[in-house]
Each structure stands twice: as C-alpha cells, then as structure tokens.
C-alpha positions as CSV (number, residue, x, y, z in Angstrom):
1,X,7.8,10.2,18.6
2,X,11.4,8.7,19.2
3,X,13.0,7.5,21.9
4,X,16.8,8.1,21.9
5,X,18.6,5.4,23.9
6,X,22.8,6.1,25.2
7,X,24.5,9.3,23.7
8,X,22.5,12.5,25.7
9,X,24.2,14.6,27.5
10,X,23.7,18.5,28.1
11,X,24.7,19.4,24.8
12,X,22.6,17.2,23.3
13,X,22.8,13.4,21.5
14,X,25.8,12.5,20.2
15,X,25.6,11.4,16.8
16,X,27.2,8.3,16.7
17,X,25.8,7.1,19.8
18,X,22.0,7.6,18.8
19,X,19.7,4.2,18.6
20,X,16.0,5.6,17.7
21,X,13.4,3.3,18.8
22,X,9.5,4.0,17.2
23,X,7.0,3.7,19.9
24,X,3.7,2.4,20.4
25,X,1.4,1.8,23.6
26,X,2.7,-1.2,23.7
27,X,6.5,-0.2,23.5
28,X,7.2,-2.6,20.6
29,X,9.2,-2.2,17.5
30,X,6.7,-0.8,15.2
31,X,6.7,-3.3,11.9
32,X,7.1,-1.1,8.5
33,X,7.6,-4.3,5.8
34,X,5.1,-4.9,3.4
35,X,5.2,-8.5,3.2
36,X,4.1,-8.9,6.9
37,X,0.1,-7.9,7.9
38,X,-0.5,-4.3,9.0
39,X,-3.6,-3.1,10.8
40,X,-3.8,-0.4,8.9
41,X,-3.1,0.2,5.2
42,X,-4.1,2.5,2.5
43,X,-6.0,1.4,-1.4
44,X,-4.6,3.0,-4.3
45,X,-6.2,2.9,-8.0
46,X,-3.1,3.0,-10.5
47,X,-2.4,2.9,-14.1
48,X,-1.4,-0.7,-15.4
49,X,-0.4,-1.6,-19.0
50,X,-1.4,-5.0,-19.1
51,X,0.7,-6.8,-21.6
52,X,-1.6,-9.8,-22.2
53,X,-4.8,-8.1,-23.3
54,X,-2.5,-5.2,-24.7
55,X,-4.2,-1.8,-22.6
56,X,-4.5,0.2,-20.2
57,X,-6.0,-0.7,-16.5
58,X,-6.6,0.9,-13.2
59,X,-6.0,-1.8,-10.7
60,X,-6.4,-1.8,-6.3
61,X,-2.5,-1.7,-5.0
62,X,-2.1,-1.4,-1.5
63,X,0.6,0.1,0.4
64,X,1.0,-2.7,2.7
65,X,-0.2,-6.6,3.1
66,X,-3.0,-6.4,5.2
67,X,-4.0,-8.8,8.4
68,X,-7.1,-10.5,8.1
69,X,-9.5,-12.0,5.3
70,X,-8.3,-9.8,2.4
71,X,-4.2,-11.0,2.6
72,X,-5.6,-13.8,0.8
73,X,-6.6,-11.6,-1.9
74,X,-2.9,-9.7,-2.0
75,X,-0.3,-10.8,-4.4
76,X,3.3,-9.4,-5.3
77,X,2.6,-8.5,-8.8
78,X,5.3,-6.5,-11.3
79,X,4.3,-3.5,-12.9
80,X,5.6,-3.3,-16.3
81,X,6.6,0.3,-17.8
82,X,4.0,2.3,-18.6
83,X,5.7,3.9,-21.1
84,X,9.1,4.0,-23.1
85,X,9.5,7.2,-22.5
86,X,9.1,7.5,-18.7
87,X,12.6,5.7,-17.2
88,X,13.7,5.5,-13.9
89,X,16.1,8.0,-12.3
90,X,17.7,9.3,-9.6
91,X,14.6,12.2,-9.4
92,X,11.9,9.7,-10.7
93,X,11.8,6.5,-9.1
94,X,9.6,4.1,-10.3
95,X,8.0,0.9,-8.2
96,X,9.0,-1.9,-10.5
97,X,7.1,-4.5,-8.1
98,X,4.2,-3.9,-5.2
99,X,0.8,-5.2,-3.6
100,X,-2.3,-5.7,-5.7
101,X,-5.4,-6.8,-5.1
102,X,-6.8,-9.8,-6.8
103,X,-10.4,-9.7,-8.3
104,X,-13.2,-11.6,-6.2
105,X,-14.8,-12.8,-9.1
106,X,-11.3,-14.1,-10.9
107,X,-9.8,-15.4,-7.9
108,X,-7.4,-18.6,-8.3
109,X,-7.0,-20.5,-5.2
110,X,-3.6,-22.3,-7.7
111,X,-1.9,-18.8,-6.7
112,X,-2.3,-17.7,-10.8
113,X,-1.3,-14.2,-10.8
114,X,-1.8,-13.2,-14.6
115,X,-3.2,-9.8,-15.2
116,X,-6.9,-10.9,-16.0
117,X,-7.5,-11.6,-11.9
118,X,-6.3,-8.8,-10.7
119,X,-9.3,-6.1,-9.0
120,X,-9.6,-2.9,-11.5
121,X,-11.2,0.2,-9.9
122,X,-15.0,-0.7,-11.4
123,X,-14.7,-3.4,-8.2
124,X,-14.6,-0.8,-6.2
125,X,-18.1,-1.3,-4.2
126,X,-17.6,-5.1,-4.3
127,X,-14.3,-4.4,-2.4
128,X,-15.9,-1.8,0.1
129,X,-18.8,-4.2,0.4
130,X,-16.1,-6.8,1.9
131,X,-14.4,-5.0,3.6
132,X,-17.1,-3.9,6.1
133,X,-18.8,-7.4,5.9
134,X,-15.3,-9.0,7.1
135,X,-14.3,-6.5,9.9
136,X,-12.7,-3.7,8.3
137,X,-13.1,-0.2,9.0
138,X,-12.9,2.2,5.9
139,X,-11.5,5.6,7.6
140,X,-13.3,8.2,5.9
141,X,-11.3,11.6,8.1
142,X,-8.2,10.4,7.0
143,X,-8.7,9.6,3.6
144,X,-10.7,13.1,3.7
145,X,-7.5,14.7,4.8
146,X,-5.9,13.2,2.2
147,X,-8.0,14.0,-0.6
148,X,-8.3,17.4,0.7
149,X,-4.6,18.1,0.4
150,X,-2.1,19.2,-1.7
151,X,-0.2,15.9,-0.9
152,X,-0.4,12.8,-3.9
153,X,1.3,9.8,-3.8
154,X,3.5,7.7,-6.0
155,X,2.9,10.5,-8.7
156,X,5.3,9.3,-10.9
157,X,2.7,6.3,-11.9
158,X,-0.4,8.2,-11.7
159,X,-1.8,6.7,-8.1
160,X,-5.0,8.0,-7.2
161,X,-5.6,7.7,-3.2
162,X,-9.0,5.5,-2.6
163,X,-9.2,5.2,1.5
164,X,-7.0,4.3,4.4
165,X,-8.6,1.1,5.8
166,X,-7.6,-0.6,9.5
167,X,-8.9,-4.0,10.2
168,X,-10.7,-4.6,13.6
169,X,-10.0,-8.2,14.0
C-alpha cells in the first residue's frame, strides 16, 4: 500500500507531483538497505567457487543483515564468477557482492572473511538450532508458499530458497 502525498485531483495524480510513501503501523519509512538490521529476512543456499581450496560450495547468503545475535555472524563477502562463460548483461545480472553467513564453528572474532569460515548448507541444523535458541522465528507458511511456487530467486546463480526467518527480539 502507498500513500500518494500533493498531486490528486479528479482526474487522478499528476505525475510529476507524486511522493509515494511505504507504510507500516507505525507510519514510518519502511528501511529496504541491506547493510542496516531487518526483522525479517530470507536464507539462501548458493553456488560458490571458492578460489582458495579450488571448488565448488553451497554457502547461507541472506537477503538482508539481520537484527539480533546472528548480524554478528553476517559479512559482505564477493562472489567470484562461477564460470567464464556466464557474464553479466543487461538480461542477466549477476550479484558480484552480498550477505553470507559465517560458519559457527570457523568464526574469527579478527573480522577474517576468507572462504574457509564461511557456513555451507551441511550447517544447516546447527544454524536452525540457533536461530530458535536466540529468538528467531523460522516461518515455515511463507517459505511453504515459496517453495510451492513457480517463483525462484536470483536464478542466474543457482539460489535455492531455505526459509524466511523474523527475529522476535
């Protein structure tokens, strides 16, 4: 829902005049970065060529830095080509940076951010398992809904939809 501010008239807004303002319940500016903490976010499992050990991963990306206890697990990583052969166009964008999770069991309080500490999808229950220990709430209809649809995400890299998740805190 927008809310369209100056411009109506009975015809309708005029173009140039049109300020559209996202609303909440709270009537704030609704925040859409992904370097500041959103409640609610989505996991991803995508395709990594990790240059250093020379193959193929599936690492936890996230859609958005999260609020709470797992931000400190988030870093701005790049993702290098996955091929020579895929290049990025005007009809296939490809991410060249985003959000991935760090592994619990690697983690580097120095801030390292080298492709062995970063979560792969075989962390998966480790991941759930904090999650819900640390005041998260994994949304199983909408990742249902999801799943259950003919809509994929970031297809161009091979992202596979794991849940939407929305911290309680």
């Amino acid at each position: 829902m927008y809310k369209f501010i100056n411009g109506i008239n009975k015809n309708g807004p005029y173009r140039a005049n049109i300020k559209a303002t996202p609303l909440n319940s709270a009537n704030k500016q609704i925040n859409h970065t992904p370097f500041m903490g959103s409640k609610t976010f989505s996991l991803f499992s995508q395709p990594y060529l990790d240059r250093l050990n020379q193959c193929y991963k599936n690492i936890i990306v996230t859609n958005l830095k999260p609020q709470g206890p797992l931000s400190e697990f988030v870093s701005m990583i790049q993702f290098p080509p996955l091929s020579e052969f895929k290049n990025p166009g005007p009809c296939n964008p490809l991410k060249q940076c985003g959000l991935a999770l760090l592994s619990f069991n690697n983690y580097c309080n120095t801030g390292c951010k080298n492709s062995d500490n970063l979560m792969v999808t075989d962390d998966v229950p480790d991941l759930i398992s904090f999650l819900v220990s640390n005041g998260y709430t994994v949304d199983t209809s909408i990742t249902k809904m999801f799943n259950n649809s003919e809509i994929r995400f970031d297809t161009n890299v091979g992202n596979k939809l794991i849940c939407f998740v929305t911290y309680n805190g």
